[in-house]
Jmol script that loads the backbone (N, CA, C; Angstrom):
load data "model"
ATOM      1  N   UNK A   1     155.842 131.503  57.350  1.00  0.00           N
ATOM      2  CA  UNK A   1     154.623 130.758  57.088  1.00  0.00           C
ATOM      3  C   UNK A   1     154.740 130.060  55.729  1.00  0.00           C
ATOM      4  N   UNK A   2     154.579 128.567  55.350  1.00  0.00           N
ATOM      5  CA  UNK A   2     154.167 127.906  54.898  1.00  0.00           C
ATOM      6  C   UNK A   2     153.044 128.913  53.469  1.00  0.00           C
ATOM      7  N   UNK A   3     153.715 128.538  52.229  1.00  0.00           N
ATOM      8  CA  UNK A   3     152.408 128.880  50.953  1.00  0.00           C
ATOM      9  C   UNK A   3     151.706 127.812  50.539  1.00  0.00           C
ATOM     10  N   UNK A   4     150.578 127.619  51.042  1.00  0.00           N
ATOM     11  CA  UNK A   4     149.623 126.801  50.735  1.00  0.00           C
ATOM     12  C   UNK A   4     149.303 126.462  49.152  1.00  0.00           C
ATOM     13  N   UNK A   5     149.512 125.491  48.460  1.00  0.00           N
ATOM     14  CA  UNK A   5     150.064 125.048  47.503  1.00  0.00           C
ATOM     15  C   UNK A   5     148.265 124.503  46.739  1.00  0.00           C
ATOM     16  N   UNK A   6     148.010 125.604  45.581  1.00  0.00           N
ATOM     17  CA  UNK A   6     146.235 125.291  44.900  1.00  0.00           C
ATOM     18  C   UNK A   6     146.092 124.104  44.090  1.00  0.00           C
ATOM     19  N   UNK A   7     145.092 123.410  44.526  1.00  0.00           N
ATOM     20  CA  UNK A   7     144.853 122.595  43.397  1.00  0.00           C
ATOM     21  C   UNK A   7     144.688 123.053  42.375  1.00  0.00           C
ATOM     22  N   UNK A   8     145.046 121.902  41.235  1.00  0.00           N
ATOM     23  CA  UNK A   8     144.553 122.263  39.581  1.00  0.00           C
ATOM     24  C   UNK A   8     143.421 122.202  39.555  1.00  0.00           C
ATOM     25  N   UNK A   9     143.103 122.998  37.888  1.00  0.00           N
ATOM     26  CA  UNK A   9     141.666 122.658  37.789  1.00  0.00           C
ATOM     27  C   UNK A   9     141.764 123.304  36.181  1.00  0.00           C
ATOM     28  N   UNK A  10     141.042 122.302  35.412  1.00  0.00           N
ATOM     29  CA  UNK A  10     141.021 122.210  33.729  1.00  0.00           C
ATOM     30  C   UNK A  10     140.040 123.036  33.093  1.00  0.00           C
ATOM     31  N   UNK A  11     140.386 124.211  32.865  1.00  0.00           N
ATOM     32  CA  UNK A  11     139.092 124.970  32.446  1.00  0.00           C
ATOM     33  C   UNK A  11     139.092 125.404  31.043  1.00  0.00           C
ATOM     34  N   UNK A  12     140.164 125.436  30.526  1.00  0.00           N
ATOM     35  CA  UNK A  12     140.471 125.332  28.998  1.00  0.00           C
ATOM     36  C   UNK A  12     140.135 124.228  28.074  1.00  0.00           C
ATOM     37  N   UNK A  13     139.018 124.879  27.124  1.00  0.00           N
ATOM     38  CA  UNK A  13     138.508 123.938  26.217  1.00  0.00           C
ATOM     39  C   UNK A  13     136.974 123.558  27.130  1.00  0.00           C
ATOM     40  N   UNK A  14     136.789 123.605  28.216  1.00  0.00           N
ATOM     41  CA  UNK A  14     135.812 123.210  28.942  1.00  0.00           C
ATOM     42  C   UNK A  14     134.299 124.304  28.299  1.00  0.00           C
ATOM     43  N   UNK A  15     133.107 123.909  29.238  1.00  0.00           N
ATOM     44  CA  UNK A  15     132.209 124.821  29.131  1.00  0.00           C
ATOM     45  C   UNK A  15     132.595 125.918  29.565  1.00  0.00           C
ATOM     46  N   UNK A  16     131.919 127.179  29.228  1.00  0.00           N
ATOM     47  CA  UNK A  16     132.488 128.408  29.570  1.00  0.00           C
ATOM     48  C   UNK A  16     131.231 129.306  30.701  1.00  0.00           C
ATOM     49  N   UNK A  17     130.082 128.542  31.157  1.00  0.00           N
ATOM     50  CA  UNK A  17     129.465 128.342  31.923  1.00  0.00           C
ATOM     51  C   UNK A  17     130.180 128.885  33.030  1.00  0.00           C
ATOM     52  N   UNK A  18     129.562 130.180  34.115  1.00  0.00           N
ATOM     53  CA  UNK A  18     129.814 130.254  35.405  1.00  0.00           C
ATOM     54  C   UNK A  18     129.414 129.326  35.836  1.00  0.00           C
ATOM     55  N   UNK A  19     128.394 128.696  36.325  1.00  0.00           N
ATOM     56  CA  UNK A  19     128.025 127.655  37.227  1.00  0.00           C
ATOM     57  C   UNK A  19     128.890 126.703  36.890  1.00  0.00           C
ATOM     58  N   UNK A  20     129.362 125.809  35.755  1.00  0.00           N
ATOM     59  CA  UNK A  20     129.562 124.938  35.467  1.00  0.00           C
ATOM     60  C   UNK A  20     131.101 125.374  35.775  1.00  0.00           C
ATOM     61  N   UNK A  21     131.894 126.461  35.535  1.00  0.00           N
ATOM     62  CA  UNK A  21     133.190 126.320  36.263  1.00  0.00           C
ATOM     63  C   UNK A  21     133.342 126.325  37.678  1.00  0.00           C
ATOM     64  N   UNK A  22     132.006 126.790  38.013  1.00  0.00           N
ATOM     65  CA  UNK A  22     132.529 126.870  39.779  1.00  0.00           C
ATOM     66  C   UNK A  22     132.143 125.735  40.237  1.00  0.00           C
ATOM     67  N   UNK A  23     131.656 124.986  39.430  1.00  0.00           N
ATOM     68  CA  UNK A  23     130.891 123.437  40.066  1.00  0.00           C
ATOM     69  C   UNK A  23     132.611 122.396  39.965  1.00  0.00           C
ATOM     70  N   UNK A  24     133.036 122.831  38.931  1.00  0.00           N
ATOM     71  CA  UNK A  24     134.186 122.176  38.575  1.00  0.00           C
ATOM     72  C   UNK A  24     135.561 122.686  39.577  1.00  0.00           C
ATOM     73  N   UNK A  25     135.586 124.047  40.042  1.00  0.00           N
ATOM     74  CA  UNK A  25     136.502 124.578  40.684  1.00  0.00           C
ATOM     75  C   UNK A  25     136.439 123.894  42.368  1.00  0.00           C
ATOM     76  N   UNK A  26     134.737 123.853  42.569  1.00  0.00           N
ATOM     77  CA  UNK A  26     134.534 123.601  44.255  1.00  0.00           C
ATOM     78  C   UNK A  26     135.042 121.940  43.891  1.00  0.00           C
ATOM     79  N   UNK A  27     134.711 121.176  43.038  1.00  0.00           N
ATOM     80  CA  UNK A  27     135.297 119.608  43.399  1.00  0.00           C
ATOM     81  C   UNK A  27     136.719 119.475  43.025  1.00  0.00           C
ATOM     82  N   UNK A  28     137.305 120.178  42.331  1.00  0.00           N
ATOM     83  CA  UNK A  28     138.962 119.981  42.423  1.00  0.00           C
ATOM     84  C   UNK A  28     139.068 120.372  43.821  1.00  0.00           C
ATOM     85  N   UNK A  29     138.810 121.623  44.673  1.00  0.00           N
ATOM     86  CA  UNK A  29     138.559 121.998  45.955  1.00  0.00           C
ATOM     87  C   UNK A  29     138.662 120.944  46.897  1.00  0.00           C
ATOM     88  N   UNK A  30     137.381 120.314  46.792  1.00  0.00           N
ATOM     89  CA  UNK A  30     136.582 119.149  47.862  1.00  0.00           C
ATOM     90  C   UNK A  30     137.678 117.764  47.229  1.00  0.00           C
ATOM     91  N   UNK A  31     138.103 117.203  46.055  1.00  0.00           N
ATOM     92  CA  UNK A  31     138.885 116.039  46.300  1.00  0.00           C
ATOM     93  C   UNK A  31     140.381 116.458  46.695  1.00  0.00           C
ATOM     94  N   UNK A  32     140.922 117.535  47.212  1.00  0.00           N
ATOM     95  CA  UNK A  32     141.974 118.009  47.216  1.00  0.00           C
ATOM     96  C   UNK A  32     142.070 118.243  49.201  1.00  0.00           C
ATOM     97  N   UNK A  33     141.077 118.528  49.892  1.00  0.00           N
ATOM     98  CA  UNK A  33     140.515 118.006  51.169  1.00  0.00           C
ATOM     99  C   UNK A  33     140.462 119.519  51.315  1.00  0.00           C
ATOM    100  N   UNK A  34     139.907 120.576  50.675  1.00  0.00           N
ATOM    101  CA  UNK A  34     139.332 121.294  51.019  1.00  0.00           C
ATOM    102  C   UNK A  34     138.117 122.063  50.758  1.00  0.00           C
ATOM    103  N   UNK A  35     137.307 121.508  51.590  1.00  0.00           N
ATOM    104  CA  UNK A  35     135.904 121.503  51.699  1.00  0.00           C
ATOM    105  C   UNK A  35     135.839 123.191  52.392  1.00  0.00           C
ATOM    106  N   UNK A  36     135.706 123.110  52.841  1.00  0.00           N
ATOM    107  CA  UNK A  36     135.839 124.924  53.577  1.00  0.00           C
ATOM    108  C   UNK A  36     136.320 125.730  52.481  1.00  0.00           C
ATOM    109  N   UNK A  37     137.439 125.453  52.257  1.00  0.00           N
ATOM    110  CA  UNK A  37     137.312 126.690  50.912  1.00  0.00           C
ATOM    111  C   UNK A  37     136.632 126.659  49.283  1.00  0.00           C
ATOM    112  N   UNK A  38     136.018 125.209  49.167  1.00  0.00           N
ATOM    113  CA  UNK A  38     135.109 124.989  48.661  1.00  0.00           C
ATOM    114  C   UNK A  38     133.660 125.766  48.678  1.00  0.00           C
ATOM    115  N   UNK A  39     133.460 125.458  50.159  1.00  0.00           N
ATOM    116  CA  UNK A  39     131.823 126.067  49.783  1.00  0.00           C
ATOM    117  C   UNK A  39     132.142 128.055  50.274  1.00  0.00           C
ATOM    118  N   UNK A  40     133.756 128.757  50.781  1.00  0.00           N
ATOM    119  CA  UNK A  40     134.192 129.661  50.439  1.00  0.00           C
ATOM    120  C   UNK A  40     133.413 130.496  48.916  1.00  0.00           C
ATOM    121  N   UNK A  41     134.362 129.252  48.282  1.00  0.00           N
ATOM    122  CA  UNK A  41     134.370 130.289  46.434  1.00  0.00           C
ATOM    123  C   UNK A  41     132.890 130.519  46.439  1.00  0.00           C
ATOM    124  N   UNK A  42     132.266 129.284  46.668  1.00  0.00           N
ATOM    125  CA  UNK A  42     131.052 129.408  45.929  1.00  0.00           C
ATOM    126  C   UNK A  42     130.057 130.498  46.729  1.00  0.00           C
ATOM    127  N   UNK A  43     130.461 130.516  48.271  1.00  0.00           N
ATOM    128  CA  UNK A  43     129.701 132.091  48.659  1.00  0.00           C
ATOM    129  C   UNK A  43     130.241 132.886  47.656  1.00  0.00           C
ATOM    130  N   UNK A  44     131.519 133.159  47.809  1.00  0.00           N
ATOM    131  CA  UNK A  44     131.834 134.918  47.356  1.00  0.00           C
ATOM    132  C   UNK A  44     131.244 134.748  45.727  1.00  0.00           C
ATOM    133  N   UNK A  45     131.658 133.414  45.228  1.00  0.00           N
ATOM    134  CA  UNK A  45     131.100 134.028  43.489  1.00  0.00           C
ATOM    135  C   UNK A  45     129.724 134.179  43.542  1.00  0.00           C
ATOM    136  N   UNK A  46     129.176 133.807  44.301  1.00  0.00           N
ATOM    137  CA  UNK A  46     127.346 134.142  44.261  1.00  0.00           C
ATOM    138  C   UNK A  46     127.185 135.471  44.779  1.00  0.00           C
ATOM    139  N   UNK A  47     128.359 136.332  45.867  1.00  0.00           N
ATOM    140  CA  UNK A  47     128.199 137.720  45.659  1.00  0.00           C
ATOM    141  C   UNK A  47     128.661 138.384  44.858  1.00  0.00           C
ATOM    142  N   UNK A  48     129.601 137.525  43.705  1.00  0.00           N
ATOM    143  CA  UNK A  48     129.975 138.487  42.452  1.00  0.00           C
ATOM    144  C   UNK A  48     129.333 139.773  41.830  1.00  0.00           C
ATOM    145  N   UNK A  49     130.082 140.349  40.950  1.00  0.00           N
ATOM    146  CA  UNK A  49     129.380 141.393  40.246  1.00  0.00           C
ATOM    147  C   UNK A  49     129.511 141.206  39.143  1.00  0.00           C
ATOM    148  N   UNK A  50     130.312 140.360  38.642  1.00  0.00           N
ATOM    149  CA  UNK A  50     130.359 140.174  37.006  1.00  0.00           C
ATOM    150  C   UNK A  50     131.134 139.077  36.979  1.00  0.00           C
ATOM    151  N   UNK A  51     131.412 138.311  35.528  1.00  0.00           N
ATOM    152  CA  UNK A  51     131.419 137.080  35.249  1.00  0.00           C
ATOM    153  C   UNK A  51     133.385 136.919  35.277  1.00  0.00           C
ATOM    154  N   UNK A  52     133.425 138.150  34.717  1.00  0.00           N
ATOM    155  CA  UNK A  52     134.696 137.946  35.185  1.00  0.00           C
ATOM    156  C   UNK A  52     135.829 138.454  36.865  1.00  0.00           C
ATOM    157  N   UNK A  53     134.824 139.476  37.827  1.00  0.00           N
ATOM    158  CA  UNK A  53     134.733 139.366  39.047  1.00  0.00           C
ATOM    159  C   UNK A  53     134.951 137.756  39.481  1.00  0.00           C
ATOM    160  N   UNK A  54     133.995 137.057  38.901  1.00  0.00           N
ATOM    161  CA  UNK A  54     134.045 135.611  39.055  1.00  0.00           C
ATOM    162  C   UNK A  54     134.981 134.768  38.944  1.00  0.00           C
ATOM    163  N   UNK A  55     135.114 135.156  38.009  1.00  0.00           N
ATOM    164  CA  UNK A  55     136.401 134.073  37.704  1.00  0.00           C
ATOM    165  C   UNK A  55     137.551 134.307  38.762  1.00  0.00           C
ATOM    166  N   UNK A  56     137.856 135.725  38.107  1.00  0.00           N
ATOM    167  CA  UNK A  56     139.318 136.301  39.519  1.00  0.00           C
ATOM    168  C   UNK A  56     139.235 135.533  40.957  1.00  0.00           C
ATOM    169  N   UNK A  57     137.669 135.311  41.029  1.00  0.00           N
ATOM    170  CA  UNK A  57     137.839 134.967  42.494  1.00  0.00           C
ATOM    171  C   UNK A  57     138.390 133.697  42.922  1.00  0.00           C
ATOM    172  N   UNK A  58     137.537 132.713  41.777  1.00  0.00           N
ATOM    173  CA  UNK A  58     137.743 131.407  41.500  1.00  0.00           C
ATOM    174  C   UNK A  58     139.219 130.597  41.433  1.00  0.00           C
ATOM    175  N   UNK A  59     140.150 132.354  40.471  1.00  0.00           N
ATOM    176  CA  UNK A  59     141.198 131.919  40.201  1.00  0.00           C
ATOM    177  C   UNK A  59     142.614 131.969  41.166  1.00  0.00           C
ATOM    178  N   UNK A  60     141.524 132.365  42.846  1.00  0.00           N
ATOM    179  CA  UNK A  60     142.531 133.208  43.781  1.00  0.00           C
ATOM    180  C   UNK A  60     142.419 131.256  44.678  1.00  0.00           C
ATOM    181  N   UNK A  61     141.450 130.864  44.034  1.00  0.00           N
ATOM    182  CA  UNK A  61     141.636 129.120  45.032  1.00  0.00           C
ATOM    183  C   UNK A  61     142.279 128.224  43.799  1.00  0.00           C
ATOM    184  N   UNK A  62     142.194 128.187  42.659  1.00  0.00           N
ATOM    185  CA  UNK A  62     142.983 127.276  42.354  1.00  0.00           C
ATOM    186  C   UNK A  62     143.884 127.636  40.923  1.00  0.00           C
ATOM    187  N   UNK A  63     145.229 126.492  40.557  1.00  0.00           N
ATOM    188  CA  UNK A  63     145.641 126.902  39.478  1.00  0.00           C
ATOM    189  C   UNK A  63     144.613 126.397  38.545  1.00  0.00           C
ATOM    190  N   UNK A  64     144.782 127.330  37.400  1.00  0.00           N
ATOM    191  CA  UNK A  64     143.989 127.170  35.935  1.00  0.00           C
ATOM    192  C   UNK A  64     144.831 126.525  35.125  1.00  0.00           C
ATOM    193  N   UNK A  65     144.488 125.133  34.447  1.00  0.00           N
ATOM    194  CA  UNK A  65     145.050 124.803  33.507  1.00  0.00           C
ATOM    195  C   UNK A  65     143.948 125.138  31.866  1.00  0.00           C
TER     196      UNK A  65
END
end "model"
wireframe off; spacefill off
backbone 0.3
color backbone group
């Protein structure tokens, strides 16, 4: 099987905002043509338990620059 290859996404130096990284994580997501695992992250991080739960999850769909 094929390793499905993550979009980037610039989070260094950025706001440090949950919302505002996952707003930034789902559109690297959505211009990258995946919309499905887009609105994915943003279920599971809204069942998060903590901010950095969050992130991990965030960081399992795309690379972090």
């Amino acid at each position: 099987m094929e390793e499905q290859i993550k979009p980037t996404c610039k989070l260094v130096g950025e706001d440090g905002n949950i919302f505002s990284i996952l707003g930034r994580v789902s559109r690297a997501l959505k211009e990258n043509g995946k919309a499905d695992e887009a609105k994915e992250v943003i279920e599971q991080v809204m069942l998060s338990g903590s901010y950095d739960e969050a992130l991990q999850i965030m960081m399992e769909y795309v690379e972090v620059e």
